[in-house]
C-alpha positions in Angstrom: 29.2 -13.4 5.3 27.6 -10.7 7.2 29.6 -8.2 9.0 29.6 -5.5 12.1 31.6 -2.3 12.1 32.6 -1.6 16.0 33.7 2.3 16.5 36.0 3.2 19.2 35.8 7.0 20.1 38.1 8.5 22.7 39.6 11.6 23.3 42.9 11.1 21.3 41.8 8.6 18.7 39.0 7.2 16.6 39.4 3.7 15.8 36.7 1.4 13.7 36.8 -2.3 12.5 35.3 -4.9 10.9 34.5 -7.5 13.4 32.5 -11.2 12.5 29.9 -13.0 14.6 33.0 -15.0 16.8 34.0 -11.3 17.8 37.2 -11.4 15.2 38.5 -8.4 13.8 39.1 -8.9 10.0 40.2 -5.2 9.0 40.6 -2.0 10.6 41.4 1.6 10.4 42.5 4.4 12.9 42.2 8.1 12.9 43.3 11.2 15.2 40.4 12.4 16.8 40.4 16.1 15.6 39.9 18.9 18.8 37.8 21.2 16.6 34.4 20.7 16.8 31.4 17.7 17.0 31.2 18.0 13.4 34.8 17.5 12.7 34.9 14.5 15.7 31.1 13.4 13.5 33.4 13.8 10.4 35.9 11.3 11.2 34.0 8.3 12.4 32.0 8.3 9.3 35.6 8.7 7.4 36.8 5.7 9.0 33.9 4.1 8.5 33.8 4.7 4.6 37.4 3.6 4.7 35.7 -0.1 5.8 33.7 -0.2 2.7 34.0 -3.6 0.5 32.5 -5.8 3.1 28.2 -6.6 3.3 27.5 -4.6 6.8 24.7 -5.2 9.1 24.9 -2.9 11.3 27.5 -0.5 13.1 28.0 -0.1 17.4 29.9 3.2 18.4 31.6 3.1 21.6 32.2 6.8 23.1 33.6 7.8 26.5 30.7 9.4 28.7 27.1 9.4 29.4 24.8 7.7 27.1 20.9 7.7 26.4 18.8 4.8 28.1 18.0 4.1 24.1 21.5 4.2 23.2 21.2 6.7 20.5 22.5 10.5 22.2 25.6 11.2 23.7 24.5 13.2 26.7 27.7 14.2 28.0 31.1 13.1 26.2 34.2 12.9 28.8 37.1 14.6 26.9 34.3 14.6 23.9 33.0 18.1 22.2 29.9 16.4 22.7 26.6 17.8 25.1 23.2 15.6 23.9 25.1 14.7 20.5 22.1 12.5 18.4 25.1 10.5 17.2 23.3 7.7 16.5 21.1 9.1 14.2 23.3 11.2 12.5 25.4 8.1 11.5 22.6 6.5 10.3 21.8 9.1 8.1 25.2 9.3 6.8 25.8 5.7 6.3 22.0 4.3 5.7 23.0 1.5 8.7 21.2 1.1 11.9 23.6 2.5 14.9 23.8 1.4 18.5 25.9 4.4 20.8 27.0 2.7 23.6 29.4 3.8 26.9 32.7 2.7 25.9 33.5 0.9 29.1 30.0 -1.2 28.9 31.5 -1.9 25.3 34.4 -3.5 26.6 32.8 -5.2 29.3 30.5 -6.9 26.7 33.5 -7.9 24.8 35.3 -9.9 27.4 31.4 -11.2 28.3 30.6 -12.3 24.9 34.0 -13.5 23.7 36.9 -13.2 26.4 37.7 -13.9 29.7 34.3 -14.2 31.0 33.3 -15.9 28.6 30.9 -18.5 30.0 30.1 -16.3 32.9 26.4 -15.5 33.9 26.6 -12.0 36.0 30.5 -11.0 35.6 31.8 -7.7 36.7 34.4 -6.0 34.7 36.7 -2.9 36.5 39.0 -1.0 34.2 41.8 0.0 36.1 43.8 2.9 34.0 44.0 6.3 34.1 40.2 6.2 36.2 38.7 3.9 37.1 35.8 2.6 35.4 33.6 -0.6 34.2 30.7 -2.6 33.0 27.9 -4.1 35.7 26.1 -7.6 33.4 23.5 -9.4 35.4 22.1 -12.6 34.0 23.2 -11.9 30.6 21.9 -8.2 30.4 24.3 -4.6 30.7 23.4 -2.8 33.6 22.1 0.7 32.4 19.7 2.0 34.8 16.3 4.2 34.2 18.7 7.2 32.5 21.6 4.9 31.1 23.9 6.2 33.5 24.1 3.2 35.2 27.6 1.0 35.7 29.4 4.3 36.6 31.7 2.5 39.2 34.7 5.1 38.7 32.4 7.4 40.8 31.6 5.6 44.0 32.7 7.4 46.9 35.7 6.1 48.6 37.0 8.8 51.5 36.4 12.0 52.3 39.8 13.2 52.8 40.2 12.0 49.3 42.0 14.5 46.4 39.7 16.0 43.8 38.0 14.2 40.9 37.1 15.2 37.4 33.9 14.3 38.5 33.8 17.4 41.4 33.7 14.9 44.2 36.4 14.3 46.6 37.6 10.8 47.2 35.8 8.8 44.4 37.2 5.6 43.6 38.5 6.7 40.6 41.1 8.8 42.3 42.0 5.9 44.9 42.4 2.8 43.0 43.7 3.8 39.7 47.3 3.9 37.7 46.9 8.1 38.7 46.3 7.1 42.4 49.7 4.6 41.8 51.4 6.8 40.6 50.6 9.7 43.4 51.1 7.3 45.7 54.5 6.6 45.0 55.6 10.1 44.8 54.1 10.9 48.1 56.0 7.7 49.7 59.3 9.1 47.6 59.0 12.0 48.7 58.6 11.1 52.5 61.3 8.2 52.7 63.5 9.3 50.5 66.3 7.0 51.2 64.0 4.2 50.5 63.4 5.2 47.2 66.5 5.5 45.3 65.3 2.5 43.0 62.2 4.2 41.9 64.6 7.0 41.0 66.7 5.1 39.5 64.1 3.6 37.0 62.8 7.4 36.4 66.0 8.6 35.1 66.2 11.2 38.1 62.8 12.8 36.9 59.2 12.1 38.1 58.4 9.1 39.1 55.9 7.6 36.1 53.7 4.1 36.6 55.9 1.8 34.6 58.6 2.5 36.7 56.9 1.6 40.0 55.6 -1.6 38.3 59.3 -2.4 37.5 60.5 -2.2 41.0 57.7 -4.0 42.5 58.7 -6.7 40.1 62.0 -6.6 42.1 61.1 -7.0 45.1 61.4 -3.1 45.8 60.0 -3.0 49.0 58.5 0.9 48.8 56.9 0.1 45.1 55.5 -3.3 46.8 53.7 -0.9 49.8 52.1 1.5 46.8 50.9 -1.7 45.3 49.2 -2.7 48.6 47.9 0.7 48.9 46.2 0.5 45.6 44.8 -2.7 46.2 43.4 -1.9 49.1 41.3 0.6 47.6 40.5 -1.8 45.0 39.0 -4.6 47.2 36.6 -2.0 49.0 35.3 -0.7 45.7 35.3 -4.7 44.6 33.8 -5.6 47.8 30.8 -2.7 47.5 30.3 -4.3 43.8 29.8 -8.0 45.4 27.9 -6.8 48.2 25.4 -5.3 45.8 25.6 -7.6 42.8 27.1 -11.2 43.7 28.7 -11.8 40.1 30.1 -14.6 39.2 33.6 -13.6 38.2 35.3 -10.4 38.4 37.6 -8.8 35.2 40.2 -6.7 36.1 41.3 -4.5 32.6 43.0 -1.6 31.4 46.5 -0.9 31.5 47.9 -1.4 35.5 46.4 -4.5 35.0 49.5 -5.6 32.8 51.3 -5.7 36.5 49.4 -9.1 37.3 49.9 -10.5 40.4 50.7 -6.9 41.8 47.5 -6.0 41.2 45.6 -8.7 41.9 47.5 -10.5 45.3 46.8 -7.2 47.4 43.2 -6.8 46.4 42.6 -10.9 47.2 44.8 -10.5 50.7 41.4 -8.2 51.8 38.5 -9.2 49.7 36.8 -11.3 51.6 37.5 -9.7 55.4 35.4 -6.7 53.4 32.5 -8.6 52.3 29.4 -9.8 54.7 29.7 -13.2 56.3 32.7 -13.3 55.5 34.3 -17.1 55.0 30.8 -18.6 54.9 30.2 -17.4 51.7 31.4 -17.7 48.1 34.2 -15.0 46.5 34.4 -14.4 42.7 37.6 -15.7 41.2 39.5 -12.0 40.0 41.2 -12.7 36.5 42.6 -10.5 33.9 40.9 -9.4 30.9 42.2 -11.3 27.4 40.5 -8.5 24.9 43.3 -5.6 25.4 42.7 -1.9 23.3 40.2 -4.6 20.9 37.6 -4.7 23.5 35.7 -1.7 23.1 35.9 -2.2 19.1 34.4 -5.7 19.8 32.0 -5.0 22.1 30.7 -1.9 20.1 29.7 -4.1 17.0 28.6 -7.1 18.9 25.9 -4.4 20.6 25.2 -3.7 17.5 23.2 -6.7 17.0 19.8 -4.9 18.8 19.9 -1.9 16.3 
């Protein structure tokens, strides 16, 4: 049987597999990603990817967090990557002797749950990662949205409000800094921090300290009614950006992924309570059904090597 490797690159880790044509993962390996330099970062990939040897390969897809050629071969601009117009592609090729597709890790992912999770089926889904930022991929009819320069799909970035804190980015009130598990988490401080004797429970949970995501899911889940408020806060940040999405796309089905997503129904109740008031005609037209991504931290490995495919 013929085989894809799928690479994973992110800022703390490098993780690589061996995935099949059903989007299985039969073996795997995972490194540190070294601070050093490109060449160490260069360095490990290929070491995890010798560590995959034994199995007949075809070809090998690299997901990496930041800005990616239109041909899918240069890391322009890695995001907590020693990487500025990286050839990574072709420098793993030369390494390995394998044709290499470098693709956005988010589009990666979004591929993933496409090809082989919950959109599965779908035609034009959108998938939003909601973590740390906020990011996602854009498919229409079948095909990734790159755009002319392949920065395309960069949803993390749209701009929200004006008043809004700083992004990485060096833009005030992107979406990324309104709707993700940071923006939950600053949030609930700010609401601590104002009512305080409402939010003894979120305390509680933090063992005195700062108040961290995980504990603000955990009261919500009880019923705490200052958690439940920083929920709908969050979600209603997350409908507009949704809402912008449908306005200028009309998928199918939208993905929610990434790890405030594990909250559910917190999540996704808030951001349905406003979808459609946000969205042009309103009742007369149809809504994508929101679900929750079924891939998990496999995604962007699957995605990668199913990519891989057009190398």
């Amino acid at each position: 049987m013929v085989y894809r490797i799928g690479v994973d690159v992110g800022g703390t880790k490098v993780a690589a597999a061996i995935v099949d044509s059903n989007g299985k993962i039969i073996d795997h390996v995972r490194r540190p990603s070294p601070q050093a330099s490109s060449d160490a970062l260069q360095a490990t990939i290929i070491d995890c990817i010798n560590a995959l040897s034994g199995y007949n390969i075809a070809s090998i897809g690299i997901g990496a967090a930041g800005y990616i050629s239109a041909d899918r071969s240069t890391v322009i601009y890695g995001t907590n990557l020693p990487w500025r117009n990286e050839p990574l592609g072709e420098r793993i090729a030369q390494a390995t002797g394998l044709p290499v597709v470098v693709e956005n890790d988010a589009n990666s992912a979004a591929w993933a749950e496409y090809r082989f999770g919950t959109a599965q089926g779908s035609v034009s889904p959108l998938v939003v990662t909601i973590g740390t930022g906020v990011g996602g991929g854009i498919i229409i009819d079948g095909k990734l949205l790159r755009g002319t320069f392949g920065f395309g799909g960069e949803i993390g970035h749209i701009h929200m409000d004006d008043a809004g804190p700083l992004c990485g980015c060096g833009q005030h009130g992107c979406w990324e800094v309104c709707g993700s598990g940071s923006a939950l988490v600053r949030f609930a401080r700010e609401r601590a921090n104002a009512y305080p004797e409402k939010a003894h429970r979120l305390r509680e949970l933090s063992g005195g300290g700062e108040i961290q995501g995980l504990a603000v899911t955990q009261a919500a889940q009880e019923g705490d009614p200052l958690a439940l408020n920083v929920f709908a806060e969050l979600g209603h940040w997350n409908a507009r950006g949704i809402a912008s999405m449908i306005t200028l796309f009309d998928p199918d089905v939208i993905v929610l992924s990434g790890g405030v997503c594990e909250a559910g129904s917190l999540v996704i109740d808030p951001i349905n309570r406003e979808l459609s008031s946000l969205l042009p005609a309103g009742s007369y037209r149809g809504v994508p059904p929101i679900r929750v991504a079924s891939l998990g931290n496999n995604a962007g490995i699957i995605g990668a090597a199913d990519l891989s495919l057009s190398a």
